[in-house]
N, C-alpha and C positions, 0 to 999 in steps of 0.2 A: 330298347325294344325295336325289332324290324318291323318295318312296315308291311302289310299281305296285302296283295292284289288279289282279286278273285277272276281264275279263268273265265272266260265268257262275257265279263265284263267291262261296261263302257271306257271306264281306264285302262284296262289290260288290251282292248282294241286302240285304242288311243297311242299306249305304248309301244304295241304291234305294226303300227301302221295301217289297220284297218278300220279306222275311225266312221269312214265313211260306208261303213254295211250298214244293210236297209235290218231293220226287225226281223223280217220272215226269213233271213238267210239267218240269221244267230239265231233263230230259234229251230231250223230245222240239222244247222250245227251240231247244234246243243245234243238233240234227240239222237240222234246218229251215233254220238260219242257216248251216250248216257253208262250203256254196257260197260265202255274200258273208264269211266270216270268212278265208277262203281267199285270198279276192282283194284283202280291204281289211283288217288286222289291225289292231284298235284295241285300246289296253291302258288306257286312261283311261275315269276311271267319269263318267257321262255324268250331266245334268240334276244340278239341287238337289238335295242331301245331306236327306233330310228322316226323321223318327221318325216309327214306322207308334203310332195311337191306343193304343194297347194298353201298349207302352212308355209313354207320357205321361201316363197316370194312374198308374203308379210313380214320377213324380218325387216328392218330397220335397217339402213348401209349404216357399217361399220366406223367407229368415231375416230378419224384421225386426225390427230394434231401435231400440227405446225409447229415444232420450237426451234424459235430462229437461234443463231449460233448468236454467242458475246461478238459483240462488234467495238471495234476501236473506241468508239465514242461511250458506251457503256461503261467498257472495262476504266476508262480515264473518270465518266462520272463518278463510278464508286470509288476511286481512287481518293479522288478528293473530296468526296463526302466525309469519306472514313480519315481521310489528314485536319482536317476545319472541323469535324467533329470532336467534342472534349468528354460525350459519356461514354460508359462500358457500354456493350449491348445486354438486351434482356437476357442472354441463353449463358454469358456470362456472368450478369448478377447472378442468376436461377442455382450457377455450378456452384457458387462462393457462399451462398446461403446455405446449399443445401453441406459443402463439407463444414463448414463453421458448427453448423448445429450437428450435427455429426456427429463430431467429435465429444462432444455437452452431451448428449446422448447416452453414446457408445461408453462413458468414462462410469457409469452406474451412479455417479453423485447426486442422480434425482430423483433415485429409486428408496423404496422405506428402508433409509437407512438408521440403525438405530443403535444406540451404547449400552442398550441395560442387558443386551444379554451377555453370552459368557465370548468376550470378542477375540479372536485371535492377534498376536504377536507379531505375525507375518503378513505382508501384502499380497491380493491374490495374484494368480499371470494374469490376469484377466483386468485387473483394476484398473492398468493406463493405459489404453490404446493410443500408438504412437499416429501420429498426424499423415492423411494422402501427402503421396510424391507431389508436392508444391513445387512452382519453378524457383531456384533462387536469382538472386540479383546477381552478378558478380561483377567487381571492381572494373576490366576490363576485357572487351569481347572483341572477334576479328571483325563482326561488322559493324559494331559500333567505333573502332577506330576507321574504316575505310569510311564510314558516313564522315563524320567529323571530318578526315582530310580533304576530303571530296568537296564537302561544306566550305572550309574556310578557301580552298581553291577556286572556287565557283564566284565566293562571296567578291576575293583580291580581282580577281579577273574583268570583275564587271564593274569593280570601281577604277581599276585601268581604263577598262572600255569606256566608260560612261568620263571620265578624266581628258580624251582622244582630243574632244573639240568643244570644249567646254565656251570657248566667245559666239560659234557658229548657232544656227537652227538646228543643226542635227545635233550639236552638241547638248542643246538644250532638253530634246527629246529624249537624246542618251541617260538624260539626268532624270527625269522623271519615268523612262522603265526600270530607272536603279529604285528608285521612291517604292515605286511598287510592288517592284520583286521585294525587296528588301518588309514592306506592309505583309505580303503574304508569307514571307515565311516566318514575321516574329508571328502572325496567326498560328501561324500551321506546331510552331516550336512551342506556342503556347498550350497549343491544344495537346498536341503529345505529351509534353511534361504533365501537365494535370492528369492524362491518362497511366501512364507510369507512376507517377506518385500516389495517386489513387490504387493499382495494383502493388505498391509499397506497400503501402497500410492492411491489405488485406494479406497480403504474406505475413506480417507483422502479427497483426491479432490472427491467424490462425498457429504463427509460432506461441504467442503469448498465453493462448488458451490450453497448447499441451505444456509449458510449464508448469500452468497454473493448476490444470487435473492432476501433474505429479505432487508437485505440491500438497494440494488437498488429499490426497490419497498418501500420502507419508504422514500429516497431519491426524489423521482419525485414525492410522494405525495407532501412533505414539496415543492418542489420548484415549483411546480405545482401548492398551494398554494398560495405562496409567488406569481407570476405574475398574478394569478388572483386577488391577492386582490389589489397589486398596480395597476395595473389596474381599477379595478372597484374605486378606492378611486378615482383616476384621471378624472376616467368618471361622479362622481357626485360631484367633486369639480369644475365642469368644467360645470354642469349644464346639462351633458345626461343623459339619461335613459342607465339601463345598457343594456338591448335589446330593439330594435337592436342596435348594436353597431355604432361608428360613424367612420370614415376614422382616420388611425392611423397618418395622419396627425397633425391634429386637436390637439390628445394629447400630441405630440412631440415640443408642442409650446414652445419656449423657454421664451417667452414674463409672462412669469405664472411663479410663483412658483410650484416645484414638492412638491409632495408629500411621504410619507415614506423610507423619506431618508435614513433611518438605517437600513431598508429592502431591499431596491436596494443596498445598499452595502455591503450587510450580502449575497445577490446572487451574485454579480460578483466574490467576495473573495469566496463563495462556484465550482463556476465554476470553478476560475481562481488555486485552489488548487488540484480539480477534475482530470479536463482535464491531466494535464502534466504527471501524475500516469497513465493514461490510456493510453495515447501515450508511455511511458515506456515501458507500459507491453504488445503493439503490439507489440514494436520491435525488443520483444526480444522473443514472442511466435512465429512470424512469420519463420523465420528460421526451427522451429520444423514442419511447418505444412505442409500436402501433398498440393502440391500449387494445382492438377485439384479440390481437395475436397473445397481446398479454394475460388478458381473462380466458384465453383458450387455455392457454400453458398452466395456468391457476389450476384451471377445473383439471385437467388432464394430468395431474403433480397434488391434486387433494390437497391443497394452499387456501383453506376460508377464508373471507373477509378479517377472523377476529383474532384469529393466526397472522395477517398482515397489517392488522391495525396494532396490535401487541408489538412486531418488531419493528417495524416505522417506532414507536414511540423509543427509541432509543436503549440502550444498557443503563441499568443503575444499580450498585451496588448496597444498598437500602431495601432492595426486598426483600431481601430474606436477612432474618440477622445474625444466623449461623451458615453466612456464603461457604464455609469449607466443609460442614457435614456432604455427606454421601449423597443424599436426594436431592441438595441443591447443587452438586456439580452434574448429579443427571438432567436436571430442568435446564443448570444454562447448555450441557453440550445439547440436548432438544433444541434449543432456540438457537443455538447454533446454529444447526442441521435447516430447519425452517429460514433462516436468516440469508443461508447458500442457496436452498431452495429460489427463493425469490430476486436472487443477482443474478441468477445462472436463466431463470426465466427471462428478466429483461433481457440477457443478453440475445436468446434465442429470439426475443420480442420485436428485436430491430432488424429495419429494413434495409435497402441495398438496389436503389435505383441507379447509381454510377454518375449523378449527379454532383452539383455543388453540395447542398446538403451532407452528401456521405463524406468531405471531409472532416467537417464538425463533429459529427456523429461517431465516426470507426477512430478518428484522433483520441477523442474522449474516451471509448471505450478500450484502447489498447493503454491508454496511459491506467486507465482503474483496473485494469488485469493484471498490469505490470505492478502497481502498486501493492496489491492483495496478495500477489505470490510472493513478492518479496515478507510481507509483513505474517503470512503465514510460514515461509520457509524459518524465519529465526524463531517464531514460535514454537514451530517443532524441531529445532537444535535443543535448544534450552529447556524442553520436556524430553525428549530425547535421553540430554546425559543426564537431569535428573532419573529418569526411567532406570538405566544403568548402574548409575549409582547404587538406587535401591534392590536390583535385583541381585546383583554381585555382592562378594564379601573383599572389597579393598582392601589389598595390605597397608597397614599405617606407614607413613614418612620414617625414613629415620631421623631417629629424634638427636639433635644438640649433644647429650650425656653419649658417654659411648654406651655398647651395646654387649649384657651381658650372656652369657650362653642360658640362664635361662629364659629371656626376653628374645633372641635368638629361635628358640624353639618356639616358644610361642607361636613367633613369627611362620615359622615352616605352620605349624597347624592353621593357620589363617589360609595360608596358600593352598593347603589341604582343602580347605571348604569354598574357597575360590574353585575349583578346579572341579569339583562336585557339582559346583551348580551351572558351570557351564556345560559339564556332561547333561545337566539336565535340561539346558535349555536347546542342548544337539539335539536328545533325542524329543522334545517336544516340536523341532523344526521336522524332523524324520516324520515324528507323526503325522504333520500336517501333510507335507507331500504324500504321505499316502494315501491320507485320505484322499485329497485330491486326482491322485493318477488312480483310485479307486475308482470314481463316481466318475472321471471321465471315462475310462474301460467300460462301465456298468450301461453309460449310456450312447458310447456310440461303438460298441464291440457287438457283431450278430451273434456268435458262438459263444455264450457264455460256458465254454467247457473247463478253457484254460483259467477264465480268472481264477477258480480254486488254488490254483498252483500258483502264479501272480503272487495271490495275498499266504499261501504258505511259503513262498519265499521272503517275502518283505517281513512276517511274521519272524521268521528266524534272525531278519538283519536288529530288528527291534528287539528281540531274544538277546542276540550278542551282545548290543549297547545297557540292556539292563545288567547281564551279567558283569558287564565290567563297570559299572556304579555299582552294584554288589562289593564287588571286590575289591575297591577304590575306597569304598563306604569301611568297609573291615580294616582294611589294612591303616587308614585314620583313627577308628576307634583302637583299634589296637597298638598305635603310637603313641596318644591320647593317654592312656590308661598305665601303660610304661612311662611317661613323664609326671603321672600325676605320684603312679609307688616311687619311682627316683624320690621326688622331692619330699615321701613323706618319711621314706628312710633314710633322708638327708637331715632333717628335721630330728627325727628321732635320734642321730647318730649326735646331733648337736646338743641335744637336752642330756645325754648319760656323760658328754664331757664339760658340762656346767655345774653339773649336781651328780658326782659319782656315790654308787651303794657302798662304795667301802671306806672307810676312816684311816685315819691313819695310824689310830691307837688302837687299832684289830689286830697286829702282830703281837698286842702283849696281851690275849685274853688267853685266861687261863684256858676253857675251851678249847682251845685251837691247837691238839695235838696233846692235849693231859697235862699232867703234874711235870712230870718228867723234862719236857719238853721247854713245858716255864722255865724250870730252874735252868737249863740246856740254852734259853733265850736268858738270861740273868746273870751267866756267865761269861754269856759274849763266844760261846760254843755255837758251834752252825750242825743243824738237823739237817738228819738224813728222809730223805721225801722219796717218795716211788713216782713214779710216771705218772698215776692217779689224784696223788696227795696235792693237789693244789686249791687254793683261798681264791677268795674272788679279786684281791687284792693281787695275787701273783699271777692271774691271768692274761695274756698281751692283748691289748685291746689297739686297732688298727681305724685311725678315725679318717674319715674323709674332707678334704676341706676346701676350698674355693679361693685361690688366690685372686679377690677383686683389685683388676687394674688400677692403674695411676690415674685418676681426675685431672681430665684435660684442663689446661688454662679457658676459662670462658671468656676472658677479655681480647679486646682488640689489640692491631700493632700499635696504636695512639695510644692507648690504654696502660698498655706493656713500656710504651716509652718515657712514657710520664712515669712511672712507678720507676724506670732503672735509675731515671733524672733524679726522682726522688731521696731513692736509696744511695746513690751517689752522695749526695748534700750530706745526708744523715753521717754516711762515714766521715767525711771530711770535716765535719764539723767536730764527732767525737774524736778522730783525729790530731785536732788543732788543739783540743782543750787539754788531750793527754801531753802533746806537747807542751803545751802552755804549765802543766800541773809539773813536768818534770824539770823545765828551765827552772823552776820555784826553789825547786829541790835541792837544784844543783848551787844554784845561787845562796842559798840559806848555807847550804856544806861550805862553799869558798868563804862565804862570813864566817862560818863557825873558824874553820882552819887558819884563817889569817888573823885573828885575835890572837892578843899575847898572852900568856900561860901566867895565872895566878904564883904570888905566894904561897911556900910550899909552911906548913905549920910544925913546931915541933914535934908534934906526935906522929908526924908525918904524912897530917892530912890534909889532900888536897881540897879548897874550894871553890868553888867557881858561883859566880852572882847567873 
């Protein structure tokens, strides 16, 4: 709103310059002008704003100051304030604080984060913000080798020098400015190292903290996963739609077989290995941390006292006595979530004076950052490939026995539904990105004219990906369905060659072509048949059949060796005995033959004893 001066008045004269008219001229002013003020009302003050003389030799003379230029002696004090000094400055703790927590922040892990609802698959862009441009350390730099050579030149020089006249007075003197140089600069190299190594540690733990958000942000995907998909299995082996969801009643039946069972217990062992590391590493940041910073971060993070008295008391697996149902892996990832909650507080909790103190302090806390990422990274490996496992359909090993062509097919169908359900988890990837490049469009696009067209172009890419699971989906069941008639009119072909309709005493039934015909077959005469005329018995029937391979040896080559060793023996030993039974033989013949020939009897018959 402008401000209005009214003509005629003490400010608008004031502003004018003519502060100084008596009454009786502004009022005969006034009268004068009454006519044209009548006809043209102006309320705005007219000409340059200007101070009448009178005023302007009350101002005040003008404030100037004096800043003397850096003089030698200055520039050398801070010199050596800043070398004998061993803290950061405050405007550098102020920068280290402020990116540290920053980052804690920025990473959403403090925000209400929750599992029970329907959580996605995918991590968002948004979920790990990568760490500010930090300086790094590096092995070796061009002025830290000229410092060093400069250094140890300076150091040999002056023990030469101070070496010169070492019996004399002056040599003595010599010896005690070596004393002293030598006192200031282990000061000064002291104090710089604690300086440097204290901005070690804070490169450190600001590296350790973007680990550690990757980390945790891979971690609540996978298990984030993991309850949604045991969940949704539950809810369609159980006959619901997955939305809306049904009372978690319902799925807690115990009356039912569960479902993914090696997933509910790839998550309670991921929790139950979690949690006690992160109770750990409260209890032993807490101590370090300014406790009103800390009860600020509480209130400001909705962290109650009975919420942090419940995880201080440690994990136990004794609460609940069905730890793998559904509602108790939602309670422990809850208490999970509360249990980060309040690390990630302390961490923001601790202070940063550049002091001795913050080595104890940031040491501790980098080593328990370090520890947690690691103990969460193999956590979510091993939820991870369980995850995979269950969401895929794995081809089986090939197994020891060889492999038959029908086991062979099998096989191709399995790959079949492998391949299906990765198309499914493409286009549930697709989905998400859309939505996502949706709702960023929606919210920082002016013209919402185009997005129509946007989302009917991505609608068509989504169109395509179904249509080709359509047709993925068909061309499996319709493979499916040809293996399954193969084998059943493989089957059937095997049953009419087990147990054939016709006999073999059906050629001599009288039936079978008349009287005629009988006798015709009784004489060993052959009938004459037309094209038509045939039995079920002279029909050619054309069977199909499966030559199964040769059964591999399943033994080993020790196995195999001992057996030829074996069979070896075996021969040589029948062998020896045929030998043995034939020298018998032969030897009984040469007895027989070289005995002498009986008396022969009148009658002419021979005997022999």
């Amino acid at each position: 709103m402008e401000a209005v001066v009214f003509e005629d008045s003490p400010l608008a004269d004031y502003l004018e310059g003519d502060g100084d008219r008596g009454v009786e001229d502004t009022h005969s002013h006034g009268d004068g002008d009454a006519s044209s003020n009548t006809s043209s009302p102006s309320f705005a003050p007219r000409g340059k704003p200007s101070l009448r003389p009178k005023f302007r030799h009350r101002l005040p003379p003008p404030l100037r100051l004096a800043i003397p230029a850096n003089s030698a002696v200055a520039t050398l004090h801070n010199t050596c304030s800043k070398a004998v000094n061993s803290r950061l400055g405050r405007a550098d703790n102020a920068r280290f604080l402020e990116r540290f927590r920053y980052l804690i922040v920025a990473s959403q892990l403090l925000n209400a984060h929750s599992y029970l609802g329907q959580a996605t698959y995918l991590p968002s862009r948004d979920a790990a913000v990568p760490p500010p441009d930090a300086p790094q350390i590096g092995a070796f730099t061009l002025a830290g080798v000229a410092v060093t050579a400069s250094f140890a030149f300076a150091m040999a020089w002056l023990i030469h020098w101070a070496k010169g006249g070492a019996s004399s007075t002056t040599g003595k003197g010599r010896m005690v400015v070596l004393l002293v140089v030598i006192i200031v600069l282990a000061i000064t190299s002291y104090a710089y190292m604690r300086r440097q190594w204290l901005q070690y540690l804070r490169q450190q733990s600001l590296a350790e903290i973007s680990e550690f958000v990757v980390k945790a942000h891979d971690f609540d995907t996978a298990a984030a996963g993991g309850l949604t998909l045991v969940q949704e299995v539950e809810l369609v082996s159980r006959g619901y739609r997955i939305n809306p969801l049904p009372p978690i009643s319902r799925l807690e039946d115990r009356s039912q077989s569960r479902r993914c069972a090696r997933l509910r217990k790839q998550l309670r062992l991921s929790f139950a290995d979690v949690m006690p590391r992160y109770h750990h590493a409260c209890t032993i940041l807490k101590p370090f941390a300014e406790e009103m910073n800390l009860e600020k971060y509480f209130d400001i993070y909705d962290i109650s006292d009975s919420d942090f008295t419940e995880t201080m008391s440690g994990y136990s697996e004794t609460d609940n006595e069905d730890s793998e149902s559904l509602r108790a892996l939602k309670i422990l990832a809850a208490r999970f979530d509360i249990t980060r909650k309040i690390f990630l507080c302390c961490l923001m909790a601790l202070d940063a004076d550049g002091g001795k103190p913050d080595f104890i302090r940031w040491t501790t806390a980098v080593d328990e950052i370090h520890g947690l990422a690691v103990v969460t990274g193999e956590a979510e490996q091993r939820l991870r490939r369980i995850l995979g496992e269950e969401e895929s359909f794995p081809v089986p090993p090939t197994p020891k026995i060889p492999l038959t062509p029908g086991r062979e097919r099998w096989r191709a169908q399995l790959r079949k539904l492998n391949s299906l359900s990765s198309g499914i988890r493409g286009l549930q990837a697709k989905l998400h990105l859309l939505r996502e490049e949706s709702d960023k469009n929606l919210n920082e696009t002016e013209d919402v004219a185009e997005l129509g067209t946007n989302l009917m172009i991505q609608y068509e890419s989504v169109g395509i990906d179904l249509r080709a699971l359509m047709q993925e989906w068909e061309d499996g069941k319709a493979a499916l369905a040809s293996n399954i008639d193969r084998n059943e009119r493989r089957v059937s072909s095997m049953s009419g060659m087990l147990s054939p309709t016709s006999s073999l005493g059906g050629l001599t039934a009288v039936d079978d072509g008349g009287v005629f015909d009988a006798l015709k077959a009784l004489n060993g005469e052959s009938r004459s048949r037309n094209s038509m005329d045939f039995s079920s018995s002279d029909v050619e029937e054309v069977f199909e059949a499966i030559a199964i391979p040769r059964q591999r040896s399943t033994l080993t080559r020790e196995e195999r060796i001992a057996k030829m060793k074996d069979d070896r023996t075996k021969k040589e030993s029948v062998k020896s005995k045929v030998e043995v039974n034939t020298k018998m033989l032969r030897e009984l013949e040469s007895v027989i033959n070289m005995r002498p020939r009986g008396r022969t009897t009148p009658g002419g018959r021979i005997t022999s004893i």
